[in-house]
KEKE-3310 file (N, C-alpha, C; in steps of 0.2 Angstrom, whole numbers, plus 5000, padded with zeros to 4 digits):
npx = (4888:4872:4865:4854:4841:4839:4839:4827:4818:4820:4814:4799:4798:4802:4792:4780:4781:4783:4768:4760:4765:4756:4744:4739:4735:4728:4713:4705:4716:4715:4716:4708:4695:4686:4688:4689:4691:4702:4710:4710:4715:4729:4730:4730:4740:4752:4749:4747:4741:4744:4746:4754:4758:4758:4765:4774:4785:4793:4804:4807:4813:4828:4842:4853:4850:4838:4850:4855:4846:4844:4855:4856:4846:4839:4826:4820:4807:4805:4818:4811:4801:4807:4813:4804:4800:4810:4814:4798:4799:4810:4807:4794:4803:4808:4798:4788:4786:4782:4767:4751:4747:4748:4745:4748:4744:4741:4740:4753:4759:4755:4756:4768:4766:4762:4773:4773:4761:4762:4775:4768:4760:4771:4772:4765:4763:4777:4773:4763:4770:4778:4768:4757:4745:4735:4729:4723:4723:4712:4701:4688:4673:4660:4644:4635:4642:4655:4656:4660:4670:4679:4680:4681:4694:4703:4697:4693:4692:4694:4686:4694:4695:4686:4692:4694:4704:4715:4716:4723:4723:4722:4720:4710:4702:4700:4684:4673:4657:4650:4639:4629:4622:4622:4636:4645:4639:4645:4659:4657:4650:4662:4672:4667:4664:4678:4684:4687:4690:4682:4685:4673:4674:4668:4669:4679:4701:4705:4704:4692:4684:4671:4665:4653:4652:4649:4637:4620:4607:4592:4582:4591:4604:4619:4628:4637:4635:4621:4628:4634:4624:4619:4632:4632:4621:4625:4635:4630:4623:4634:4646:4660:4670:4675:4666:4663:4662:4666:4664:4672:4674:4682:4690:4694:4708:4709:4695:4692:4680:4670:4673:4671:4657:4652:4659:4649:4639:4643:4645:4649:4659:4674:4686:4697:4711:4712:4726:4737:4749:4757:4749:4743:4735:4733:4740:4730:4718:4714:4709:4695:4692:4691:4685:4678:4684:4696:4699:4693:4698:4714:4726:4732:4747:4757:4769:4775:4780:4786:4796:4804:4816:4820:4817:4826:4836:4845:4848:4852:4851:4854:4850:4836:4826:4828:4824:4810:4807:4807:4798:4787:4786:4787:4775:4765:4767:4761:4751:4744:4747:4738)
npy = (5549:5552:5540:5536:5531:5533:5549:5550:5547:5555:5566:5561:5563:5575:5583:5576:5583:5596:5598:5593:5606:5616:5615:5622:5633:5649:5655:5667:5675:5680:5692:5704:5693:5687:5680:5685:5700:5697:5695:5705:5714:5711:5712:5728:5731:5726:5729:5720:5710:5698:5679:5664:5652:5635:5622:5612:5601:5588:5588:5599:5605:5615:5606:5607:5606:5595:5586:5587:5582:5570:5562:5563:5555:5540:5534:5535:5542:5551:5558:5565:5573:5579:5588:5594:5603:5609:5619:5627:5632:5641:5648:5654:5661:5670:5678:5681:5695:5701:5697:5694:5680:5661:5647:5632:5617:5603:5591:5589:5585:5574:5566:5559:5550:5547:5556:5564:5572:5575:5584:5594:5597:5608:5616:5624:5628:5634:5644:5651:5655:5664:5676:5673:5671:5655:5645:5632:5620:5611:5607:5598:5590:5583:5577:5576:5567:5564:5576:5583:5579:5583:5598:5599:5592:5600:5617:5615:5608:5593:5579:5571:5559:5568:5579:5595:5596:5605:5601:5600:5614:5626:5643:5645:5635:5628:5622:5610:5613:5606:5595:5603:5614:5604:5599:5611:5618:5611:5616:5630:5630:5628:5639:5648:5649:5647:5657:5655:5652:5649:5644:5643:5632:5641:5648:5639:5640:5631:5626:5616:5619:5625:5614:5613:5622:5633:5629:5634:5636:5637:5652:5656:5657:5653:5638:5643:5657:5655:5648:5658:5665:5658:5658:5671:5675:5662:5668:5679:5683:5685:5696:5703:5716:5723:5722:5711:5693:5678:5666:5663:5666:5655:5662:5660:5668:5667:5670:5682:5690:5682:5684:5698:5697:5690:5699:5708:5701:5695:5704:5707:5697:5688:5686:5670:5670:5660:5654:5666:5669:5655:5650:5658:5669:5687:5702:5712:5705:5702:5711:5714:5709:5714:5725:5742:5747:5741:5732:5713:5703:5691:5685:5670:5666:5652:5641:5653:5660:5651:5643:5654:5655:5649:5651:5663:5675:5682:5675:5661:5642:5643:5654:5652:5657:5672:5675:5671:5681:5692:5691:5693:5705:5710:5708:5711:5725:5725:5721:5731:5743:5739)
npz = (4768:4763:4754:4739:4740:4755:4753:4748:4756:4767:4761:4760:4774:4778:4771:4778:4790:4788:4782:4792:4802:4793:4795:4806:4801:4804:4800:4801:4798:4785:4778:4766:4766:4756:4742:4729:4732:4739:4730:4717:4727:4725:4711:4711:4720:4714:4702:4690:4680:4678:4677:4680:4673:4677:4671:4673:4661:4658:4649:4644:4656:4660:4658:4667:4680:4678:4678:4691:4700:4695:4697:4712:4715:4718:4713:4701:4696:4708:4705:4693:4700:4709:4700:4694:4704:4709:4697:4697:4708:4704:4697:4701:4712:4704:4699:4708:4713:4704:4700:4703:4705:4703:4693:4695:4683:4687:4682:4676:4687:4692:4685:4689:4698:4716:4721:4711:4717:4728:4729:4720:4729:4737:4729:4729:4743:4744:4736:4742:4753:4747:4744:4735:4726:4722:4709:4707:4696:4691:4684:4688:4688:4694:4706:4719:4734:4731:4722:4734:4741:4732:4732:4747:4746:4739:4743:4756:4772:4779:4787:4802:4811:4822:4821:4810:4797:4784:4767:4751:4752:4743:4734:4726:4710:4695:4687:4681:4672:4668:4671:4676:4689:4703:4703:4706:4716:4729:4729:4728:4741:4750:4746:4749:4764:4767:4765:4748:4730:4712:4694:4683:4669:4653:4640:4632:4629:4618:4601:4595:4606:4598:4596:4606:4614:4606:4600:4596:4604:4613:4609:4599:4608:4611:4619:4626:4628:4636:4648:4654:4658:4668:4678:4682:4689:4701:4704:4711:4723:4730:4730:4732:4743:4732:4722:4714:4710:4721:4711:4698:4679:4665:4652:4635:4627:4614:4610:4606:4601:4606:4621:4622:4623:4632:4643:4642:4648:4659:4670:4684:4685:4688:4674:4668:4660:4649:4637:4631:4622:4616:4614:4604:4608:4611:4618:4614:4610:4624:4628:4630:4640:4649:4665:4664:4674:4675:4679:4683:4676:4675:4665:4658:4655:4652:4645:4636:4646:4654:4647:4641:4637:4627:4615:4615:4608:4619:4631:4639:4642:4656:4660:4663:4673:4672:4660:4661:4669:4662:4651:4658:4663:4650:4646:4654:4651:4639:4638:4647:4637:4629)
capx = (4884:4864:4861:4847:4834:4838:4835:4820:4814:4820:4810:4793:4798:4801:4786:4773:4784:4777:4761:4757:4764:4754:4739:4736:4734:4725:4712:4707:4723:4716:4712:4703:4693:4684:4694:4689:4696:4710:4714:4710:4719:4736:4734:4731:4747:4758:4748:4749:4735:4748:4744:4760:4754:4765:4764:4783:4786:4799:4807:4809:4814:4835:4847:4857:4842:4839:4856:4857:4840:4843:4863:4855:4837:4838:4818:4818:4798:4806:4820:4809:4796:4812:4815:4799:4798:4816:4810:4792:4802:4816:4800:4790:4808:4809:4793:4784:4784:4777:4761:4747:4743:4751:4740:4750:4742:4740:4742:4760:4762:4749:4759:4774:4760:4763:4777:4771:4756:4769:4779:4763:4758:4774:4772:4758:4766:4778:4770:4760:4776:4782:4764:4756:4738:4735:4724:4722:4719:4710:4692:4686:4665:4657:4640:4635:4648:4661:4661:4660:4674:4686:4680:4686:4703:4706:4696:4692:4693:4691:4684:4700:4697:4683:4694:4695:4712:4714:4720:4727:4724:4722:4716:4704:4704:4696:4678:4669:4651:4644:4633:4625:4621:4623:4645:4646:4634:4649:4665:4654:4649:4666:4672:4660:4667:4684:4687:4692:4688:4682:4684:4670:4674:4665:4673:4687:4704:4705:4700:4688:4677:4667:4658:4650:4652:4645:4630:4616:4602:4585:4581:4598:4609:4624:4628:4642:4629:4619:4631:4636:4620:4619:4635:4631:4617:4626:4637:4626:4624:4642:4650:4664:4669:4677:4660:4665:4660:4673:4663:4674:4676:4688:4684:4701:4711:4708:4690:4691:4674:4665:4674:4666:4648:4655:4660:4644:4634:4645:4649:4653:4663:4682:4688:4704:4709:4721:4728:4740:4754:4760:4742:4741:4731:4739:4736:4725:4715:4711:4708:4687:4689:4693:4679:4682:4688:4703:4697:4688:4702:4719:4728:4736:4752:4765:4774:4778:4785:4791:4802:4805:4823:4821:4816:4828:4842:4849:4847:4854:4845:4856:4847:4829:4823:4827:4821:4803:4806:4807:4796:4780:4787:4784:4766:4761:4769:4759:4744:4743:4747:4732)
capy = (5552:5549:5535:5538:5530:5536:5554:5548:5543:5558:5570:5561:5564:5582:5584:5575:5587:5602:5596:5594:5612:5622:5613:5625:5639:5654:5657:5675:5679:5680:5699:5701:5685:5687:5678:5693:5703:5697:5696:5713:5718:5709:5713:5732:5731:5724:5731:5715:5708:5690:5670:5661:5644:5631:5618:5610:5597:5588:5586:5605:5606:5615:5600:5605:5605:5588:5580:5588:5580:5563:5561:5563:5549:5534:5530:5539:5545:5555:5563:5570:5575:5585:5593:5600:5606:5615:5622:5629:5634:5646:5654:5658:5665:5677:5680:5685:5700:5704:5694:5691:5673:5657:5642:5626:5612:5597:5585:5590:5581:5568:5559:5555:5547:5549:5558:5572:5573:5579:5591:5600:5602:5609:5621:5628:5630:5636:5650:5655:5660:5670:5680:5675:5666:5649:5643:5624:5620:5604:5605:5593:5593:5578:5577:5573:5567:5564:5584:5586:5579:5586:5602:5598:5591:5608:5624:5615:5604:5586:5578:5565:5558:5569:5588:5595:5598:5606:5595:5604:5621:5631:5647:5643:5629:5627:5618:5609:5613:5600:5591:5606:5618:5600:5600:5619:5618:5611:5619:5636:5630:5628:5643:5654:5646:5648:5663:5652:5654:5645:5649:5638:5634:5645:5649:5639:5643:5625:5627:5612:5623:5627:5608:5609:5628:5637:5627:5637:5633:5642:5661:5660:5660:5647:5635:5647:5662:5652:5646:5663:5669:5653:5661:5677:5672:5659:5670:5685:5686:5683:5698:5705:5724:5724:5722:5705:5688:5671:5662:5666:5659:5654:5662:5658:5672:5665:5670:5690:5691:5681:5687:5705:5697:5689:5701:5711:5695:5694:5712:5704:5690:5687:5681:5670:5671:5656:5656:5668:5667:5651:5648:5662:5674:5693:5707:5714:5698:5699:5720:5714:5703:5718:5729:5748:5750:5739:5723:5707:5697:5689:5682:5667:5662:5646:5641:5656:5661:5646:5642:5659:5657:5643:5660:5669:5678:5684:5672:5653:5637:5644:5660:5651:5661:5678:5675:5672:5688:5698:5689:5694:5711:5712:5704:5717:5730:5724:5721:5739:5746:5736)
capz = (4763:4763:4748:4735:4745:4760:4753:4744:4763:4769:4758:4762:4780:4778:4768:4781:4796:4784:4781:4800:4804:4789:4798:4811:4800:4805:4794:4802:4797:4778:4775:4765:4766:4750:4736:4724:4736:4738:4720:4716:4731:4723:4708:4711:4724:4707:4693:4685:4680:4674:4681:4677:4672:4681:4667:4670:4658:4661:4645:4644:4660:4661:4658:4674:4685:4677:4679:4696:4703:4692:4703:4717:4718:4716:4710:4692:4698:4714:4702:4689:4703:4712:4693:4692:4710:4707:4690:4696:4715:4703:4690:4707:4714:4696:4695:4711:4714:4697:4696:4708:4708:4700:4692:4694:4680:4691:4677:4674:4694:4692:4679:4692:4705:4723:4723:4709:4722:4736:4725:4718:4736:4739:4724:4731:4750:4741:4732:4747:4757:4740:4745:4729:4728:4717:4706:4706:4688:4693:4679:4691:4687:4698:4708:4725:4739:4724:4720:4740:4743:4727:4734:4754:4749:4739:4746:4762:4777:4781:4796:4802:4819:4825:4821:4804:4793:4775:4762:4748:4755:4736:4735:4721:4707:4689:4689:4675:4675:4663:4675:4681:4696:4707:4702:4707:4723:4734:4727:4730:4750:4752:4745:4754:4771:4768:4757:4742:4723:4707:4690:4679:4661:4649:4634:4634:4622:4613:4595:4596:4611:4597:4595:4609:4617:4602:4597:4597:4607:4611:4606:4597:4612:4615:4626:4631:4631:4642:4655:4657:4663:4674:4680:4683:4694:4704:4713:4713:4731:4734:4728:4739:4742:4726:4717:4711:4714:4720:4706:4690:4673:4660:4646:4631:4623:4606:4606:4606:4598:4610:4627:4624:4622:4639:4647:4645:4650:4666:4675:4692:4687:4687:4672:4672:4652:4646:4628:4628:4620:4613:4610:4599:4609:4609:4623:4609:4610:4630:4632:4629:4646:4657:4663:4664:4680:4674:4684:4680:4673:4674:4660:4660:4652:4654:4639:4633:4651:4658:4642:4637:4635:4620:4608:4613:4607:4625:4637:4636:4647:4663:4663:4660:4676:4671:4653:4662:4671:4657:4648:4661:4661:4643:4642:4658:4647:4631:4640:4650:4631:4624)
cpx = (4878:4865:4854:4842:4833:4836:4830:4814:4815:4815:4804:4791:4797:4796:4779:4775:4782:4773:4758:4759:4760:4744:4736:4735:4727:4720:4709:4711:4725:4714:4715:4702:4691:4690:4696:4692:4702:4715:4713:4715:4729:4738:4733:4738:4752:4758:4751:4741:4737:4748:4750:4757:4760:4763:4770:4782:4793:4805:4811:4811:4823:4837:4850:4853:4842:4844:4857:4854:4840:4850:4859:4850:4840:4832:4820:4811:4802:4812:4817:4802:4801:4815:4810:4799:4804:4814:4804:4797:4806:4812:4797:4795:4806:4804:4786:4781:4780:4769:4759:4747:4748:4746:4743:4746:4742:4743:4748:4764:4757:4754:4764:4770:4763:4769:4778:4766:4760:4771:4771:4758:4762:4777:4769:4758:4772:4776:4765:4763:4779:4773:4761:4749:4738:4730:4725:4720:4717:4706:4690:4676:4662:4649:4641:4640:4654:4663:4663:4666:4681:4684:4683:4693:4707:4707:4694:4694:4690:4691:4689:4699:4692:4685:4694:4701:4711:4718:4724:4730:4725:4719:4710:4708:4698:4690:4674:4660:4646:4639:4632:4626:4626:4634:4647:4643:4640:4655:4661:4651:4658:4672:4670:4664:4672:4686:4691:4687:4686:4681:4679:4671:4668:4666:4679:4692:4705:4700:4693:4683:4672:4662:4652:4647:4646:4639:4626:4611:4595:4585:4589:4604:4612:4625:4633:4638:4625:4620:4632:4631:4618:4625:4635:4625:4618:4631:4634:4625:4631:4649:4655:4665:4672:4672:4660:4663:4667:4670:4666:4673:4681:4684:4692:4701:4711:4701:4690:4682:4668:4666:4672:4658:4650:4655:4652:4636:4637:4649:4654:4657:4669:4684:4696:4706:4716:4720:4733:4747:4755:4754:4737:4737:4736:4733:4729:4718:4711:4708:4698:4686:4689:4686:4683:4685:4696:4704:4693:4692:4708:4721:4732:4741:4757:4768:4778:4783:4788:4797:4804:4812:4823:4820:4818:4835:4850:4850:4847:4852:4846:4852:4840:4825:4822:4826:4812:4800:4805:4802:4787:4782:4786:4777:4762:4763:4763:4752:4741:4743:4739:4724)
cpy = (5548:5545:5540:5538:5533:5544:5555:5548:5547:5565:5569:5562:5572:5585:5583:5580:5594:5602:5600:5603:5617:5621:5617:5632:5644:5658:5665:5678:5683:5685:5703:5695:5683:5686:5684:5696:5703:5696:5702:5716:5717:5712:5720:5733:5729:5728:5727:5712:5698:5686:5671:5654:5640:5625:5615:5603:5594:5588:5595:5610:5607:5609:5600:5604:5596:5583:5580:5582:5571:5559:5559:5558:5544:5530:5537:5545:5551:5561:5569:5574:5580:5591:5596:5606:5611:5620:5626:5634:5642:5653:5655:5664:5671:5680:5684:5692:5705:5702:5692:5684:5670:5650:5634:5622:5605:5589:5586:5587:5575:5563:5556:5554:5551:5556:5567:5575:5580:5585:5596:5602:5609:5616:5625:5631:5634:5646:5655:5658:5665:5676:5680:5669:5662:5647:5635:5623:5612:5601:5599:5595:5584:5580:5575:5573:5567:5573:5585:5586:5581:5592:5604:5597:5597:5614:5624:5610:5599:5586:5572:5564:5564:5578:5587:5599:5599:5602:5600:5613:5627:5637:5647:5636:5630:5622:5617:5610:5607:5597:5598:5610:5612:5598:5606:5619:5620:5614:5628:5637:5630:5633:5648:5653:5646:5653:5660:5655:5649:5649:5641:5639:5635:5646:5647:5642:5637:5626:5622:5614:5626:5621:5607:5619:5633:5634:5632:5634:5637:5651:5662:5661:5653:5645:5639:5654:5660:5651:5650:5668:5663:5658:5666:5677:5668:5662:5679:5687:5684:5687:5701:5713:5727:5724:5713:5700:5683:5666:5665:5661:5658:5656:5665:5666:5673:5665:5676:5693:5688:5681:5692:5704:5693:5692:5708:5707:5695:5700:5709:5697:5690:5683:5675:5666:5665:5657:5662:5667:5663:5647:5651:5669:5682:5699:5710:5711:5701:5707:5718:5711:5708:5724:5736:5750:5744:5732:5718:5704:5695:5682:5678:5665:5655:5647:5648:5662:5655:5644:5647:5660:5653:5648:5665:5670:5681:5678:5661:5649:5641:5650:5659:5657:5669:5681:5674:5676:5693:5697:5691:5702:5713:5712:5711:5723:5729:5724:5729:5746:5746:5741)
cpz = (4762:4756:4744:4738:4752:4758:4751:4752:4765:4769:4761:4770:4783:4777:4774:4788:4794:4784:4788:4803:4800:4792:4803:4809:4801:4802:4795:4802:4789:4778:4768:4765:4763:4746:4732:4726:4737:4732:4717:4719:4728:4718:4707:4714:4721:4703:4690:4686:4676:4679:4677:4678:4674:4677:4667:4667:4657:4655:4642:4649:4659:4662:4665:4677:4683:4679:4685:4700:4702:4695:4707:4721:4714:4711:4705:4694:4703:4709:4699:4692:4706:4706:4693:4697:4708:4703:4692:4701:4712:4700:4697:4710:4709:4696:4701:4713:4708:4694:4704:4710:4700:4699:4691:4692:4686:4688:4678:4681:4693:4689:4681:4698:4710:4725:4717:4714:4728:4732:4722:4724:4737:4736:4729:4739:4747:4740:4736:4751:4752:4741:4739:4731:4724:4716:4705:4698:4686:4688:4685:4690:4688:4702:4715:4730:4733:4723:4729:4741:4739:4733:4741:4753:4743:4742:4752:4767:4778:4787:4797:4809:4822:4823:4812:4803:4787:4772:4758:4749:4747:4738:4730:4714:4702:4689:4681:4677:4671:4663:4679:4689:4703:4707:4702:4713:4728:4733:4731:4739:4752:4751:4750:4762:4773:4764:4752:4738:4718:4702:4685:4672:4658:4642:4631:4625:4615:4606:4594:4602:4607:4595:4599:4613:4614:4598:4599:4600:4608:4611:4605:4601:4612:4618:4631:4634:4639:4647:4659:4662:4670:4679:4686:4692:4700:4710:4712:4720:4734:4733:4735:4737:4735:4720:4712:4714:4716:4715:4698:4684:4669:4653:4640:4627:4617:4604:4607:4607:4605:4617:4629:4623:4629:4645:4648:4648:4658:4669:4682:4691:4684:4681:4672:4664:4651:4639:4625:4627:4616:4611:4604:4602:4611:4614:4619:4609:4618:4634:4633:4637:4652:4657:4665:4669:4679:4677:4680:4675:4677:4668:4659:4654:4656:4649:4638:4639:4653:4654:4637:4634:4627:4614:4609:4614:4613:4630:4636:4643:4652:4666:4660:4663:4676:4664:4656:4665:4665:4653:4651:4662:4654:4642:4649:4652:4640:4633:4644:4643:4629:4626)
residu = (UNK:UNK:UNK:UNK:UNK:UNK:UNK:UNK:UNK:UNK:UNK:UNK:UNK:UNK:UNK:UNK:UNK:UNK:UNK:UNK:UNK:UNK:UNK:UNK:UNK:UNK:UNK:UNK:UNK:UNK:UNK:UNK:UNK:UNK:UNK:UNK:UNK:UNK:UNK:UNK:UNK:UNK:UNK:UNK:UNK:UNK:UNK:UNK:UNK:UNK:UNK:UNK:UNK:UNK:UNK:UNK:UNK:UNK:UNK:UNK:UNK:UNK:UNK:UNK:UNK:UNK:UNK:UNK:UNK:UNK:UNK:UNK:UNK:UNK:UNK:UNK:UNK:UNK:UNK:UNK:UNK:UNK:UNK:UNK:UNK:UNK:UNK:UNK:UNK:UNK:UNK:UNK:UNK:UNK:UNK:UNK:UNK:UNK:UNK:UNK:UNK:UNK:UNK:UNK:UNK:UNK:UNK:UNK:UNK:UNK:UNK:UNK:UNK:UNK:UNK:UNK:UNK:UNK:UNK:UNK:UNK:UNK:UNK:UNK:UNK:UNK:UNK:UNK:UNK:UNK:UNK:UNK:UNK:UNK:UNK:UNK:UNK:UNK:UNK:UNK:UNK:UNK:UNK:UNK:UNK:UNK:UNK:UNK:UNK:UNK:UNK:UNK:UNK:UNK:UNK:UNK:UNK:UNK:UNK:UNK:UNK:UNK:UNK:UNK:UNK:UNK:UNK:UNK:UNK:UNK:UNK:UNK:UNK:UNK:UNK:UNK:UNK:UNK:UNK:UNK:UNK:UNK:UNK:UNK:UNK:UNK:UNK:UNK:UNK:UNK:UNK:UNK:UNK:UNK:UNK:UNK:UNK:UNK:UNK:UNK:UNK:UNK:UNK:UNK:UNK:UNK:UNK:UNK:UNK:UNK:UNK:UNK:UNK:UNK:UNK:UNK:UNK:UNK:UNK:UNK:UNK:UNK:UNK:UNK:UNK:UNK:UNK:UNK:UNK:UNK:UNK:UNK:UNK:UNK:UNK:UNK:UNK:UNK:UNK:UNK:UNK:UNK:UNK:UNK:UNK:UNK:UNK:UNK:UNK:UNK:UNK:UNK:UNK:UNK:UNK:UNK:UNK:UNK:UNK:UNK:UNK:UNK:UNK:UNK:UNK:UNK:UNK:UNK:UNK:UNK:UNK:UNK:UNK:UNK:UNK:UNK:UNK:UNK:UNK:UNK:UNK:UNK:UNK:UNK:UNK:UNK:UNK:UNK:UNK:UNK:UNK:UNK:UNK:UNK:UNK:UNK:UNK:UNK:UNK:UNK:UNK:UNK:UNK:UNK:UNK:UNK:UNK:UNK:UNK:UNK:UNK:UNK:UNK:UNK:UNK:UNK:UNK:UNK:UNK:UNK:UNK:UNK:UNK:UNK:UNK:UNK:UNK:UNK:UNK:UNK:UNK:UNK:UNK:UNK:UNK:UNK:UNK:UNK)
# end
């Protein structure tokens, strides 16, 4: 019987024997090639317009999953990196066929080093064989070679020894614009090139995005108004046949008011709406992000799918998964209401 370590040494083994086959993939084989496109096209083919935010924490991760995973490693790091992996791997299983696209947080792997790294690949390998598209939820907002190269080891390819290979291989990923046109440039060349996406924050849903978001600035318009038209602008000539650009934004749940001055600031652009649910936002909340043909969002929840069994009266930890089935079955249903 394998030791702790040795499956600890096994896994990293398995993982670089995947890596090296997902390597050869086909990118002519991505139709549509348009990010837009292919998010339209998903989430007409569902009629879901719901992200499922992959935000596992481990503390709220099923105790069997935990006991199972924490038996089995000997390094502490490697068990609670194989509890998430299980945990996101079951909510993908529950939850695919209802929802386009899945937004694994990054941070919620970052925080067990090398070995959340591996598993939040593996999410995302994963999620791409369930037929579902992934949003990196990176905020990364850097200049020069520094953005270049976040942008190559998500939406594109490095040069290693003369050939090039994708690094994380995402279909899109979240981007801070802070510093400007010059932290958006390369994520957007790289996109363009690989039919990848970004969504830049805008409006975010954190109650405190009004210090800085909602200042007012010249002829009365906000930093948020402003950015928007920057926005609109930047992927203008990059709309795909869907009418829509791959540069989207985040624009939060919990600002109703200021998503329909948004959304008539930004016609062509995807929004990708966090805050609902445990953040307070309500289908009611996110009907302003959608344009009349029924497009131009997706609405993300976690919490209040991934740990939907915790408030409820039906469904105890073992049926966590088919408590976040039901649970995005209701929010499509509340949102197609709205």
């Amino acid at each position: 019987m394998a030791s702790g370590k040795d499956k600890e040494s096994n896994k990293q083994k398995e993982h670089l024997e995947e890596l090296m086959k997902r390597q050869t993939r086909d990118e002519s084989l991505q139709k549509p090639f348009h990010f837009a496109d292919r998010l339209n096209a998903q989430i007409q083919a569902k009629k879901s317009v719901v992200c499922v935010g992959l935000d596992p924490r481990l503390e709220q991760v099923p105790a069997f999953i935990r006991e199972k995973c924490f038996a089995e490693y000997a390094n502490p790091i490697t068990a609670a990196a194989e509890s998430i992996l299980e945990f996101c791997k079951m909510i993908i299983d529950s939850t695919h066929d209802l929802v386009p696209v899945v937004k694994p947080q990054i941070a919620f792997f970052e925080q067990y080093g090398s070995e959340g790294i591996r598993v939040f690949e593996e999410v995302l390998w994963y999620a791409r064989d369930k037929q579902l598209l992934t949003i990196s939820d990176i905020k990364r907002g850097d200049i020069g070679t520094t953005a270049e190269a976040y942008a190559k080891a998500f939406l594109g390819k490095v040069n290693v020894q003369g050939g090039e290979v994708f690094g994380f291989d995402t279909d899109a990923v979240t981007v801070n614009p802070y510093m400007g046109f010059d932290s958006i440039k390369p994520f957007a060349a790289e996109c363009r090139k690989h039919g990848k996406g970004m969504f830049v924050l805008a409006k975010t849903s954190n109650v405190s995005s009004s210090d800085i978001q909602d200042l007012e600035m010249k002829d009365n318009n906000t930093v948020y108004e402003i950015l928007s038209q920057y926005l609109e602008s930047w992927g203008a000539d990059d709309l795909g046949d869907s009418g829509y650009s791959f540069i989207g934004a985040v624009v939060g749940a919990t600002f109703p008011a200021q998503s329909k001055k948004l959304r008539a600031l930004m016609p062509n652009t995807i929004f990708l709406v966090p805050g609902y649910g445990a953040q307070g936002g309500t289908a009611k909340d996110v009907k302003n992000c959608f344009n009349r043909d029924g497009l131009g969002a997706v609405i993300n929840a976690s919490r209040s799918i991934l740990f939907a069994w915790e408030n409820s009266d039906v469904y105890t930890e073992k049926d966590f998964a088919d408590a976040a089935r039901d649970a995005v079955v209701k929010m499509n249903k509340d949102i197609a209401e709205a």
